[in-house]
C-alpha positions as CSV (number, residue, x, y, z in Angstrom):
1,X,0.0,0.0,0.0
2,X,2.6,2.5,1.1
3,X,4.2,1.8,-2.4
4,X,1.3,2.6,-4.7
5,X,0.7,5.5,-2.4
6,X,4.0,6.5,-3.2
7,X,4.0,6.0,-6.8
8,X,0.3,8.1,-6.9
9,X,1.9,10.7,-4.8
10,X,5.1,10.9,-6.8
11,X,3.3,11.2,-9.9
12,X,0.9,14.0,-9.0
13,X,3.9,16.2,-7.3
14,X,5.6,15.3,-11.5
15,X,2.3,16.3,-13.3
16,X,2.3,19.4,-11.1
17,X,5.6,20.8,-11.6
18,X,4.9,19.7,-15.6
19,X,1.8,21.9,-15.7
20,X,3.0,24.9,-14.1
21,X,5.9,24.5,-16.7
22,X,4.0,24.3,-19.6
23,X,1.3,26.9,-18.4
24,X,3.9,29.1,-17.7
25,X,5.9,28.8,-21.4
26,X,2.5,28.6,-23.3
27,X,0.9,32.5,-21.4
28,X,4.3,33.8,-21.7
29,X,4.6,33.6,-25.4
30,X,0.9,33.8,-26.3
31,X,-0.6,36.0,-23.0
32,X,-1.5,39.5,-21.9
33,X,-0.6,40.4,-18.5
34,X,-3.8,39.7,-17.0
35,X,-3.4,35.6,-18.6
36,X,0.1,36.1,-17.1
37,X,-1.1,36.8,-13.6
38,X,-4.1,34.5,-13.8
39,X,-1.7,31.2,-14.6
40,X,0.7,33.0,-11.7
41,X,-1.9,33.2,-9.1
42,X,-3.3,29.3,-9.9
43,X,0.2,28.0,-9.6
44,X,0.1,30.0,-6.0
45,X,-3.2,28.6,-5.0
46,X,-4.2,25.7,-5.8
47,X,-1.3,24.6,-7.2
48,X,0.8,25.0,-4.8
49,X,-1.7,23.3,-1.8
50,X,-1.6,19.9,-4.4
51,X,2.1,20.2,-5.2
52,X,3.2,20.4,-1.6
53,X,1.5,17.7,-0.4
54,X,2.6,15.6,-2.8
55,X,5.8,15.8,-2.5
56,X,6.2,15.8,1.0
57,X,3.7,12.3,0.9
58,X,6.4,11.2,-1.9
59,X,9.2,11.9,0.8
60,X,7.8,10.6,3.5
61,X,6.1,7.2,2.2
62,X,10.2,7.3,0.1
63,X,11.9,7.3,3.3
64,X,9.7,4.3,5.1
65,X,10.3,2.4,2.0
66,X,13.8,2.7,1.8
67,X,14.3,1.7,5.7
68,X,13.8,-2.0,4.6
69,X,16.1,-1.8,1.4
70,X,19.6,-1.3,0.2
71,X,21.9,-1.0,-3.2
72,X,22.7,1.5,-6.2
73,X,19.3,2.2,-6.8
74,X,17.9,3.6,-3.5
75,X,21.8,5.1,-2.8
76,X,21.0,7.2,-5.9
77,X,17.6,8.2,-5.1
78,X,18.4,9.4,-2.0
79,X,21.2,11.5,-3.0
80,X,19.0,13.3,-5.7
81,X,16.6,13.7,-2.8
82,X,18.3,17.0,-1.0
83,X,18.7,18.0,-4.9
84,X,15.1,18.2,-5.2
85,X,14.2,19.1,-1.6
86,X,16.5,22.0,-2.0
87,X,15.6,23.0,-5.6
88,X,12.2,23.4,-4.6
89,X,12.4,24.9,-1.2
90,X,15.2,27.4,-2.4
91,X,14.2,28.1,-6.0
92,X,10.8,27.4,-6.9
93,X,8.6,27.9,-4.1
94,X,9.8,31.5,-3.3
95,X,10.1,32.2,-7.6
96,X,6.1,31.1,-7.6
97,X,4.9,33.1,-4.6
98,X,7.1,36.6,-5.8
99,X,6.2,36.0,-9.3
100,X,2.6,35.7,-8.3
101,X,3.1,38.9,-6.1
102,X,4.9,40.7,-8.6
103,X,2.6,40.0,-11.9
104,X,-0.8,40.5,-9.6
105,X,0.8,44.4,-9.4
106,X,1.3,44.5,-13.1
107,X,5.2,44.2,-12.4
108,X,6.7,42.8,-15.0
109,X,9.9,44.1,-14.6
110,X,13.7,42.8,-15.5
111,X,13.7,41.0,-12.1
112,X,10.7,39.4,-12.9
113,X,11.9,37.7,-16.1
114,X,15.1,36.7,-14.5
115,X,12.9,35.3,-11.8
116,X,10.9,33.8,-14.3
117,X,13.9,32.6,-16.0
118,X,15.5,30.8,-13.3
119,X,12.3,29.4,-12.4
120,X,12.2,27.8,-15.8
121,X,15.3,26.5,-15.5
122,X,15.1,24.9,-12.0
123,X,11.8,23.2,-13.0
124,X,13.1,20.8,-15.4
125,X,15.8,20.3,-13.2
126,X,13.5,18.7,-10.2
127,X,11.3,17.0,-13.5
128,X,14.5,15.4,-14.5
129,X,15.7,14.2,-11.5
130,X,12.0,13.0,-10.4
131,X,12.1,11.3,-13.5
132,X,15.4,9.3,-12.5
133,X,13.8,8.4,-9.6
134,X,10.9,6.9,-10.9
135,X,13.5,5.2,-13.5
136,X,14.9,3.8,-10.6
137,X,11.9,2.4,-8.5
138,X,10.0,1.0,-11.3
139,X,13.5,-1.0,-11.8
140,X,13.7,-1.8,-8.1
141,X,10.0,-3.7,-8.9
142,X,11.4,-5.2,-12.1
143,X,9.6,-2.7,-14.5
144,X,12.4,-2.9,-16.6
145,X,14.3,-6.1,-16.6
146,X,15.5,-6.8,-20.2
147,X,14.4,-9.7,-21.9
148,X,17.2,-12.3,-22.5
């Protein structure tokens, strides 16, 4: 159970992050201001109220898992693990709430587009190294053992 918990959790924090990417590219090259601050402020609220849950569920449920288990694969997901705490934490959290704050006032400055950029930078970074995760716990259940 704690396994398919983790997998539905782990998925839904990936699908997050992916949305607020592709929302975020798609209003920045097609959007007015007021589109801009409309996908800002959803990322804000809801988004973040589903994306933080999820991840700290994927955490949590990852590091009850791993108690029982050893080897390559769980050393390397838990060393992308502070990678992706801090990434988030650091980068992306704080980018989403000023960005939010910044294009509800219509302030669409430099600082928010290096904001913006950085942001669009560190969220591929936390998709990819999700994604090696997952790559590495769907081989830990045999997902993808090579026919010989």
């Amino acid at each position: 159970m704690k396994s398919k918990i983790h997998l539905l959790a782990a998925f839904t924090a990936i699908l997050t992050i992916a949305t607020f990417w592709i929302s975020t590219v798609v209003v920045e090259l097609g959007g007015d201001p007021q589109a801009i601050a409309y996908v800002k402020n959803l990322i804000v609220m809801p988004g973040l109220f589903i994306l933080v849950p999820a991840i700290a569920i994927t955490g949590m449920t990852g590091f009850f898992l791993s108690q029982s288990r050893s080897g390559r694969l769980i050393d390397s997901k838990k060393k992308r693990m502070p990678f992706i705490a801090a990434n988030g934490l650091l980068i992306l959290l704080p980018s989403a709430i000023m960005l939010n704050l910044w294009a509800a006032d219509g302030n669409f400055t430099t600082q928010f587009y290096i904001v913006q950029g950085l942001e669009l930078v560190a969220g591929p970074v936390n998709l990819i190294l999700m994604g090696l995760s997952v790559r590495d716990g769907f081989k830990m259940k045999g997902r993808f053992r090579t026919k010989s």
